[in-house]
VOGU-3710 file (C-alpha; in Angstrom, 3 decimals, decimal comma):
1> xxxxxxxxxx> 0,000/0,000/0,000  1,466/3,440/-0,850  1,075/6,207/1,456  -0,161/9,343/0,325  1,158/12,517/1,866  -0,762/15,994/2,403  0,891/18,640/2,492  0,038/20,491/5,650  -0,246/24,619/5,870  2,559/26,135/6,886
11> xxxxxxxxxx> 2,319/29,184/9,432  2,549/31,640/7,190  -0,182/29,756/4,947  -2,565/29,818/8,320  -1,441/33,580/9,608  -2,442/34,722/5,936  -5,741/32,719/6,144  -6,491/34,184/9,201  -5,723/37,819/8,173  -7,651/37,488/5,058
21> xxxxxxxxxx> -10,597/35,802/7,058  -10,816/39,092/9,922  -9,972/41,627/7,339  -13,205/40,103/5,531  -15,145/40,665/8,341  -13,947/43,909/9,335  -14,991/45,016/5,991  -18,507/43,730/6,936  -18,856/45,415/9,971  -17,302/48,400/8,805
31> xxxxxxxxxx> -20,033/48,652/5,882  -22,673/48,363/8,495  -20,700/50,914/10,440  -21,110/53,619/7,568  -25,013/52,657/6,799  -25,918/53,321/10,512  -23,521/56,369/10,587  -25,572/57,656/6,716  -28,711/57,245/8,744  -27,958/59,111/11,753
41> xxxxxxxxxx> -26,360/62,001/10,192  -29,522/62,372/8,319  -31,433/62,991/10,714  -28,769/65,137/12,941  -29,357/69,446/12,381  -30,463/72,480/14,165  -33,315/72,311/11,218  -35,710/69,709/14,127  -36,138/68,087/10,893  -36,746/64,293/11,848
51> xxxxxxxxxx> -36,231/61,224/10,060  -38,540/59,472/11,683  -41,279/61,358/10,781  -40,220/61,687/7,470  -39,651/57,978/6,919  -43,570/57,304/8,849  -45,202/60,154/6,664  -43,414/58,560/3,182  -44,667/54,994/4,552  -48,108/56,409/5,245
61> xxxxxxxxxx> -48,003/58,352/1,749  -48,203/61,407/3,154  -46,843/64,486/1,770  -43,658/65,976/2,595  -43,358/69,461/3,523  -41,600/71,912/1,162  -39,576/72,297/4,602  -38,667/68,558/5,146  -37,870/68,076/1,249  -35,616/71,196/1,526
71> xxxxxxxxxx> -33,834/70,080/4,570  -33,691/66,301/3,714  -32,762/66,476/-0,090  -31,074/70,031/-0,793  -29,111/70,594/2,370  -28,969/67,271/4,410  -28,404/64,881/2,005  -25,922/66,377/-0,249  -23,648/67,169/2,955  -23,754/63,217/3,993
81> xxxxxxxxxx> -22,789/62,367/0,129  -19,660/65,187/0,467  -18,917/63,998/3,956  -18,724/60,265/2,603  -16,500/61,212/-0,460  -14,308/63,675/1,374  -13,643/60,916/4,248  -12,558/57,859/2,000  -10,551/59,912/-0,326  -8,395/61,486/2,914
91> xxxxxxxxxx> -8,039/57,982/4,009  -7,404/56,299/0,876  -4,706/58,990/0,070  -3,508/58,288/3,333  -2,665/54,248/2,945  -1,584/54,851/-0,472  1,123/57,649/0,537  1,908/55,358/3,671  2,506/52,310/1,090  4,088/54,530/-1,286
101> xxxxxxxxxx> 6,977/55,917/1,342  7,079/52,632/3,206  6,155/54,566/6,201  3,335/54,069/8,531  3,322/57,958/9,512  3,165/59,552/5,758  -0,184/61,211/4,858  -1,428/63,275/1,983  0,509/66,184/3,270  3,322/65,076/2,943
111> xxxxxxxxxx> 3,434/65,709/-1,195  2,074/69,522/-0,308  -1,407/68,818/-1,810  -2,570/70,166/1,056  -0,636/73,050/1,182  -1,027/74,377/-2,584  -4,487/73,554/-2,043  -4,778/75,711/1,108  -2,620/78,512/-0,692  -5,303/78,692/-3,797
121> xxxxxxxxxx> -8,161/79,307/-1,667  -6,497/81,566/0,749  -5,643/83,704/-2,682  -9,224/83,139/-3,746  -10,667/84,698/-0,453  -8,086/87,155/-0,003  -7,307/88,934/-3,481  -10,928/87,195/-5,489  -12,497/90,762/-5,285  -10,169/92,031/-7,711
131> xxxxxxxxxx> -10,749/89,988/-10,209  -12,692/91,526/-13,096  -16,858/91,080/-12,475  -17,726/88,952/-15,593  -15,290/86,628/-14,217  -16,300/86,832/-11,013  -19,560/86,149/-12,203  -19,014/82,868/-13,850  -17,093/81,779/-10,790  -19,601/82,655/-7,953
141> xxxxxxxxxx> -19,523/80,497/-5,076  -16,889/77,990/-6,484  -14,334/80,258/-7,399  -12,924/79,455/-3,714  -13,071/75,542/-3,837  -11,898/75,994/-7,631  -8,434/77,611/-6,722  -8,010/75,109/-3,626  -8,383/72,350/-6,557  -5,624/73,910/-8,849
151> xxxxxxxxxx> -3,300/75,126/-5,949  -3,090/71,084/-5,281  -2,769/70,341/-8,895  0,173/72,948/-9,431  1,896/72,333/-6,465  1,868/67,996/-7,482  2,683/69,323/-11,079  5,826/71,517/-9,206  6,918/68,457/-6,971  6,560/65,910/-9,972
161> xxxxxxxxxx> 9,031/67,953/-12,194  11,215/68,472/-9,008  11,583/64,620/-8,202  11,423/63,167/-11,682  14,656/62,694/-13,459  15,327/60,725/-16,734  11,770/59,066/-16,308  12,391/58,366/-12,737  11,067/59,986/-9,231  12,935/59,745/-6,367
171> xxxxxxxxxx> 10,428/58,895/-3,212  13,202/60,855/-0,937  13,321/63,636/-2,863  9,752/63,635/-3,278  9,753/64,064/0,178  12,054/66,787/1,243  10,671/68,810/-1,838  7,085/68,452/-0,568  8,663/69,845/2,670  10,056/72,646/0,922
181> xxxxxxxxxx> 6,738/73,287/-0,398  4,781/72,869/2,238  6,932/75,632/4,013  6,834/78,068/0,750  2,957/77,751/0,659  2,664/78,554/3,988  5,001/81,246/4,197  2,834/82,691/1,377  -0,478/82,148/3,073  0,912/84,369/5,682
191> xxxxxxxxxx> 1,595/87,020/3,927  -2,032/86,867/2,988  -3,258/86,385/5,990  -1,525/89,155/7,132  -2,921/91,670/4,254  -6,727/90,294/5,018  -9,282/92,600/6,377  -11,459/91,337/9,655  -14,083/89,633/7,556  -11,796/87,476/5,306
201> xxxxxxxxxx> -9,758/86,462/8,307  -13,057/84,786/9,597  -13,716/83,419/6,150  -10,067/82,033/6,151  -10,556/80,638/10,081  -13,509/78,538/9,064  -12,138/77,469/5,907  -8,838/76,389/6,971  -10,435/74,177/10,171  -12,382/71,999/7,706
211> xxxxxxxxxx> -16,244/71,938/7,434  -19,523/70,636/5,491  -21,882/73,309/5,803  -21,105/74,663/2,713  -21,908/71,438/0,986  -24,163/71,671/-1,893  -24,906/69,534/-4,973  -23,413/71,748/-7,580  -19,748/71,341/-5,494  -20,631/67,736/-4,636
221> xxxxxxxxxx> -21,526/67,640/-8,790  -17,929/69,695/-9,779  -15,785/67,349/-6,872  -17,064/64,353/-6,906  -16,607/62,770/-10,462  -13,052/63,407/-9,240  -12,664/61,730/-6,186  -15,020/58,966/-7,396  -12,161/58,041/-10,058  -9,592/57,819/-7,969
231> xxxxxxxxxx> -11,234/55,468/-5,333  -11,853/53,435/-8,421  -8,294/53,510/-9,242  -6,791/52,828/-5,992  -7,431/49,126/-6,032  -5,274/48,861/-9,007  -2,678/49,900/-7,460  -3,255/47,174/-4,232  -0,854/44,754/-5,847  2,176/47,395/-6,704
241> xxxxxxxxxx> 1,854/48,379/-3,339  2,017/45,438/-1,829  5,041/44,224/-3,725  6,631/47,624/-3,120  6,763/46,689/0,608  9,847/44,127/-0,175  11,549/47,255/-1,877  11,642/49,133/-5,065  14,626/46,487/-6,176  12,542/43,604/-5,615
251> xxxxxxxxxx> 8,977/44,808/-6,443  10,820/45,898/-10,443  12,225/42,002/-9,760  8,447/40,254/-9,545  6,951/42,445/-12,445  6,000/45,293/-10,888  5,826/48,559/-13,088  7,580/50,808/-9,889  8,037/54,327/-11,971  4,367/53,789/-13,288
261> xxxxxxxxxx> 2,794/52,736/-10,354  4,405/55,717/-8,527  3,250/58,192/-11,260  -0,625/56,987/-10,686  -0,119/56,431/-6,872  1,064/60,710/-7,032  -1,982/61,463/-9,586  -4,715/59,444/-7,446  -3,647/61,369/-4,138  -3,105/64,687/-5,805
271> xxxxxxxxxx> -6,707/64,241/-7,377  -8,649/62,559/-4,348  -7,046/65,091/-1,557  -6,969/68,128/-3,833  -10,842/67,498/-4,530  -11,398/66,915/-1,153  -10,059/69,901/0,073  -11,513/72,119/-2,269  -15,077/71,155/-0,999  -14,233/70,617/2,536
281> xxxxxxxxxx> -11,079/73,115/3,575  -8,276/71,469/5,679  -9,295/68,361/7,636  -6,725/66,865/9,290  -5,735/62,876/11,272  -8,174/61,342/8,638  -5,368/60,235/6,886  -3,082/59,286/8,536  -4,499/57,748/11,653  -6,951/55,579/9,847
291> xxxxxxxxxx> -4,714/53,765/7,471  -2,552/53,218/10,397  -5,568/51,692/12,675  -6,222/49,547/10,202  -2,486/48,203/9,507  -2,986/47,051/13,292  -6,247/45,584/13,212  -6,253/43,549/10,012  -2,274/43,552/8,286  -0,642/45,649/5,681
301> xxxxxxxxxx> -2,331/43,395/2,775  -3,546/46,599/0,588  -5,819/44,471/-1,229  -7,842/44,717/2,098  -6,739/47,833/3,806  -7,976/50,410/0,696  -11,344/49,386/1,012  -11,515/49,565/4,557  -9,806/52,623/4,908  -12,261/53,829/2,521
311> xxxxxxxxxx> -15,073/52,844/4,863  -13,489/53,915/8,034  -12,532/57,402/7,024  -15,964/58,057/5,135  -18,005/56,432/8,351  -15,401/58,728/10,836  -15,816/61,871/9,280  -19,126/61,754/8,886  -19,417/60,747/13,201  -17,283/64,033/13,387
321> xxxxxxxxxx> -19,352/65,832/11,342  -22,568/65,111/13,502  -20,505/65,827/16,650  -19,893/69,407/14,956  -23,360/69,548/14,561  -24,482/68,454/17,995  -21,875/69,619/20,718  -22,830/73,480/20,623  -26,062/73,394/18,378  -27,913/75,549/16,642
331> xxxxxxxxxx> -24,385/76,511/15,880  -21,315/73,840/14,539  -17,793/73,479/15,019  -15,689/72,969/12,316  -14,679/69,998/11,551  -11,058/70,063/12,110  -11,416/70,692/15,319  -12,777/67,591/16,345  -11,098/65,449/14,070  -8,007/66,976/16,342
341> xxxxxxxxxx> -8,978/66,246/19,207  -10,155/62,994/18,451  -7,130/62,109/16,560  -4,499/64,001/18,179  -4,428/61,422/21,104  -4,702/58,636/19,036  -1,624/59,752/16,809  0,339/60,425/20,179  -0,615/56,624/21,223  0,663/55,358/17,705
351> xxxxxxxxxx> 4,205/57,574/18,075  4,441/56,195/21,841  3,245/52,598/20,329  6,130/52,386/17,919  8,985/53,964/20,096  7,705/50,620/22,520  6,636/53,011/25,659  3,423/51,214/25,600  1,913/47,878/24,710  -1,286/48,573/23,839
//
């Protein structure tokens, strides 16, 4: 009789198997996470506008109020759709830029996004009144989120040229010349700020702490198409980043197209946090705290961590966004104020966390 051998899993086979199996279900339970989170924020405002009644009088076929429709489709629900977009693109940028660098403490920041788009719409408040009426005109209400977008295009387009030589980009010098520009930009927002009267330092207060209330569907309809391409294009990228983990050497080794997969990883963040910002001003910790959470909770696979980071920053900004709403109502915070101090502890636990000070 011949004996027939099985091969048995080896550890790594059954630590990957597990991984795979929780990161599965944290993408369940995350998905319920952001439905229940959706429904809540609907029915969170100063407007006394509730969904329960509206959901009883549409069961009942009843009538909504012009009131209720006003509230529920022209002002509530296009601020859940922007706080939903605006959310998974910071954290998606976020794990891409943290697989990208190798580093578990990289954000969309880091390539000055951020800053160029923070510079446009400081110039846009600031120095907008002198630009001739007929434009002015055209540009109305999104002439501010419009220069926030192309500040963050020009200042990727700047740190592209910077960092690419003969085809290649250099990740470290990527770096150190999205410090540079980061600095720049904000030198030159200062200067700005300094020159603004008393009413366009409020406008540039609110604006730079991050907010929803000015969400509407003609900037979800001009930002969106945006970031909604580059969450679709993020999962192509799950495999280069994973590879790129072993090292630029080895990922070109196993077939992986590093100088083109860098050149889309830049274009998807530039695009996702430079929309994102343009609709919702500077909104900080999303992305970089929740790509890190999630590297703890269910492993650095990025075929796995995109999607949940997409559901975890989308279902956390919008639980921020309804604490805005809800800790001084009728009036609201902005939202970068409690996304800092909700993340700033949690980013001091990760630092402490990796230096080995504590455990948990």
């Amino acid at each position: 009789m011949v004996a027939l051998s099985v091969p048995s899993r080896g550890p790594e086979a059954v630590v990957a198997g597990d991984r795979a199996q929780r990161a599965r279900a944290a993408l369940a339970a995350l998905t319920v996470f952001v439905a229940g989170v959706s429904v809540l924020s609907l029915g969170v405002g100063a407007a006394g506008v509730s969904l329960a009644d509206v959901a009883w009088k549409l069961a009942s076929g009843e009538a909504l109020s012009l009131r209720e429709r006003v509230v529920l489709f022209d002002i509530r629900l296009p601020r859940l759709l922007t706080g939903l977009l605006v959310g998974a693109s910071l954290a998606v940028s976020g794990a891409v830029m943290q697989g990208l660098f190798r580093n578990p403490l990289a954000d969309p920041g880091i390539v000055g996004v951020g800053a160029g788009a923070g510079l446009g719409a400081v110039l846009a408040i600031v120095l907008g009144g002198m630009l001739p009426a007929a434009l002015l005109g055209v540009a109305g209400m999104h002439l501010v989120p419009l220069a926030a977008f192309l500040g963050g295009w020009a200042s990727t387009l700047i740190l592209y040229r910077v960092s690419t030589r003969r085809g290649r980009t250099s990740v470290a010098t990527m770096l150190l010349a999205g410090i540079a520009l980061g600095a720049l930009a904000g030198a030159l927002t200062g200067i700005l700020v300094y020159i603004a009267d008393d009413q366009q330092l409020r406008d540039l207060t609110f604006w730079g702490l991050g907010s929803l209330a000015g969400a509407s569907w003609a900037k979800l309809a001009a930002a969106a198409p945006i970031m909604v391409l580059a969450l679709i294009a993020t999962p192509v990228l799950a495999r280069a980043l994973n590879g790129l983990a072993l090292g630029e050497g080895a990922a070109a080794h196993i077939g992986i197209p590093v100088q083109r997969m860098k050149n889309m990883a830049i274009l998807t963040v530039a695009g996702a946090t430079g929309a994102a910002v343009a609709v919702s001003g500077g909104i900080g910790f999303i992305g970089i705290v929740v790509p890190h959470l999630l590297r703890l909770a269910i492993g650095p696979d990025h075929r796995f961590l995109l999607p949940a980071a997409a559901l975890l920053g989308a279902g956390l900004l919008l639980l921020a966004d309804m604490i805005a709403r809800l800790v001084i109502a009728p009036a609201e915070l902005p939202i970068g104020i409690v996304t800092a101090v909700l993340g700033g502890p949690v980013f001091l636990w990760i630092l402490l966390r990796r230096r080995g000070i504590v455990d948990m």
